[in-house]
C-alpha positions in Angstrom: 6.3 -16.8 3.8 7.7 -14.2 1.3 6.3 -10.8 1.0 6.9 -9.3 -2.4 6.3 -5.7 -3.6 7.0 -5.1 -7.5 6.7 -1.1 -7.0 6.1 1.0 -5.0 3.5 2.7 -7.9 1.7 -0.7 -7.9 -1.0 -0.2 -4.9 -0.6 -4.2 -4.0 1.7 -6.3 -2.8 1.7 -10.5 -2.9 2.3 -13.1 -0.2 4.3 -15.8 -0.9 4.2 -19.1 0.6 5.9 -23.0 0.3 6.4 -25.9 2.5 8.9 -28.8 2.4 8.2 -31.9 0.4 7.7 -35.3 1.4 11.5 -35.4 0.3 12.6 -33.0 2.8 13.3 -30.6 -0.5 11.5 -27.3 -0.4 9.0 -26.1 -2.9 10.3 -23.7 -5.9 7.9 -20.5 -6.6 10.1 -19.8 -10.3 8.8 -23.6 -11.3 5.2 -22.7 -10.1 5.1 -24.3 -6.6 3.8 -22.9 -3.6 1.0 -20.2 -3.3 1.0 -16.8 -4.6 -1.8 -14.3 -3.1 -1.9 -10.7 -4.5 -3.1 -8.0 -1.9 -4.4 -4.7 -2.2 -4.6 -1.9 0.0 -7.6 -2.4 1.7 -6.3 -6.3 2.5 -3.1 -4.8 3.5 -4.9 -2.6 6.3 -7.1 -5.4 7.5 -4.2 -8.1 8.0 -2.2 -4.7 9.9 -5.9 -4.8 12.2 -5.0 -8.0 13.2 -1.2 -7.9 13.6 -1.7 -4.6 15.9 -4.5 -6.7 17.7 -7.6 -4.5 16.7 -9.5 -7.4 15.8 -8.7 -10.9 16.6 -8.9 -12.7 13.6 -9.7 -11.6 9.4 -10.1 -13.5 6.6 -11.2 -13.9 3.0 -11.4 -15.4 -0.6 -9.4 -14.9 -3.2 -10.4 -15.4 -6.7 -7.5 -15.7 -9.3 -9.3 -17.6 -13.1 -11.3 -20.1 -11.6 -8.7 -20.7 -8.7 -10.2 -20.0 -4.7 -8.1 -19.3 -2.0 -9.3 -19.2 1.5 -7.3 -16.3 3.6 -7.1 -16.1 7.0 -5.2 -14.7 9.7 -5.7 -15.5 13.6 -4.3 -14.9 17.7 -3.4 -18.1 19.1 -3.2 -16.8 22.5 -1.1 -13.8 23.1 1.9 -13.7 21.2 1.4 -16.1 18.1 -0.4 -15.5 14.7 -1.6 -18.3 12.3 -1.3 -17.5 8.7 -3.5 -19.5 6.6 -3.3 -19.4 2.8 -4.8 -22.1 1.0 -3.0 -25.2 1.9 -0.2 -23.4 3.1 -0.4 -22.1 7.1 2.5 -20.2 8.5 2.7 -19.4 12.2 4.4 -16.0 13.2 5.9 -15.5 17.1 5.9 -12.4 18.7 9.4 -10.6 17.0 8.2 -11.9 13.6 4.7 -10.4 13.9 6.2 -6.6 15.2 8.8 -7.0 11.9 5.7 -8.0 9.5 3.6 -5.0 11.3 6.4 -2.5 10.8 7.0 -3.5 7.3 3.9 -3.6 6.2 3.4 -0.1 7.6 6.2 1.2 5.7 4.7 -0.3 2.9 1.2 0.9 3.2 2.6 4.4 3.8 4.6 4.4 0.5 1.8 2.5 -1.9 -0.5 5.1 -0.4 2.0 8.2 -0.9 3.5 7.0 -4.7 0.5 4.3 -6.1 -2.8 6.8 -5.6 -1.1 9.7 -7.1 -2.2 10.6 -10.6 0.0 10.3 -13.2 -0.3 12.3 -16.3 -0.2 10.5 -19.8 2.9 11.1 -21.5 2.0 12.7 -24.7 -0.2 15.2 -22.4 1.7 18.5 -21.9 1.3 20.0 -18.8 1.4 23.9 -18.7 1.9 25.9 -15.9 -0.2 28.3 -14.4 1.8 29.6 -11.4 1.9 33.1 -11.0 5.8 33.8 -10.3 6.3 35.5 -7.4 9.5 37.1 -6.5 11.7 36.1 -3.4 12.7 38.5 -0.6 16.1 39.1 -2.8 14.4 40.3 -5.9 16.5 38.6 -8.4 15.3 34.9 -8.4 11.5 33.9 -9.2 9.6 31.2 -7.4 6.5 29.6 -7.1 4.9 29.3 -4.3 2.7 30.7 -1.4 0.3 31.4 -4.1 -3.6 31.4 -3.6 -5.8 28.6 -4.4 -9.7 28.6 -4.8 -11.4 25.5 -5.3 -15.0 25.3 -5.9 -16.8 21.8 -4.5 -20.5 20.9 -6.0 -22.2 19.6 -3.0 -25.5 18.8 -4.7 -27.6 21.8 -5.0 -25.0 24.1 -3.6 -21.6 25.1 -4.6 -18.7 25.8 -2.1 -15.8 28.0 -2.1 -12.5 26.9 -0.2 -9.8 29.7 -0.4 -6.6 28.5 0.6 -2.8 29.1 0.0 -0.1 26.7 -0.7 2.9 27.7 1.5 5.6 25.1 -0.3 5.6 21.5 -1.8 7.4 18.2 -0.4 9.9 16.7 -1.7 8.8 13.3 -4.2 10.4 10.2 -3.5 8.1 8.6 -6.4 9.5 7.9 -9.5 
């Protein structure tokens, strides 16, 4: 079982999987063996259900052209997992289920930080509207703690949030 992420802007990930041969040899993915499995965000939360022990077992289809692949993930007892992917089932013990659960946490947490951002189109110019406010020294300008008022349309009412933004985090995306 491979796990695979191609960016950390794509909001999806894919699961990997071969077996051995009758030969003893082990199925190649770069000539097309194996399975391949793409999963999105909402797949990645329900396999982390499982793996944290939320629900006992999840599973579903995939539909890739006119392929189907039956997905499924289930407790054997306490402390073992059965991956099943197609053709291809994959049993995880107790230390290899906490290192998928941790990973794919850490991967959730960045595909939801860096692949649900909007990204403005490159010939679009984006123009600042800050006001500049001056720091406590007087001789730099910055942007920030600066007030914000948003308008929501709930239907036949509109609402007013006033707010402030008191600084910005630093991006990791790129």
């Amino acid at each position: 079982m491979f796990i695979q992420s191609t960016s950390r802007s794509e909001p999806f990930i894919f699961l990997k999987f071969i077996k051995k041969k009758e030969d003893g040899s082990w199925e190649k993915l770069s000539i097309r063996e194996g399975k391949t499995v793409k999963c999105g965000l909402e797949e990645i939360i329900m396999i982390l259900e499982v793996l944290k022990k939320e629900i006992k077992s999840w599973s579903t289809i995939h539909r890739f052209r006119e392929d189907k692949t039956q997905i499924s993930i289930n407790w054997e007892g306490e402390d073992k997992i059965w991956f099943n992917v197609g053709e291809y089932p994959k049993m995880l013990k107790f230390s290899q289920i906490e290192i998928l659960r941790l990973l794919l946490n850490h991967i959730l947490e960045e595909k939801i930080e860096c692949s649900t951002i909007s990204k403005p189109s490159k010939n679009v110019e984006i123009e600042s509207t800050l006001p500049d406010i001056t720091n406590n020294n007087g001789d730099e300008q910055e942007k920030r703690n600066f007030a914000i008022v948003e308008e929501i349309d709930i239907g036949d009412k509109v609402k007013k949030i006033d707010g402030i933004i008191a600084g910005e985090p630093k991006k990791f995306c790129s």
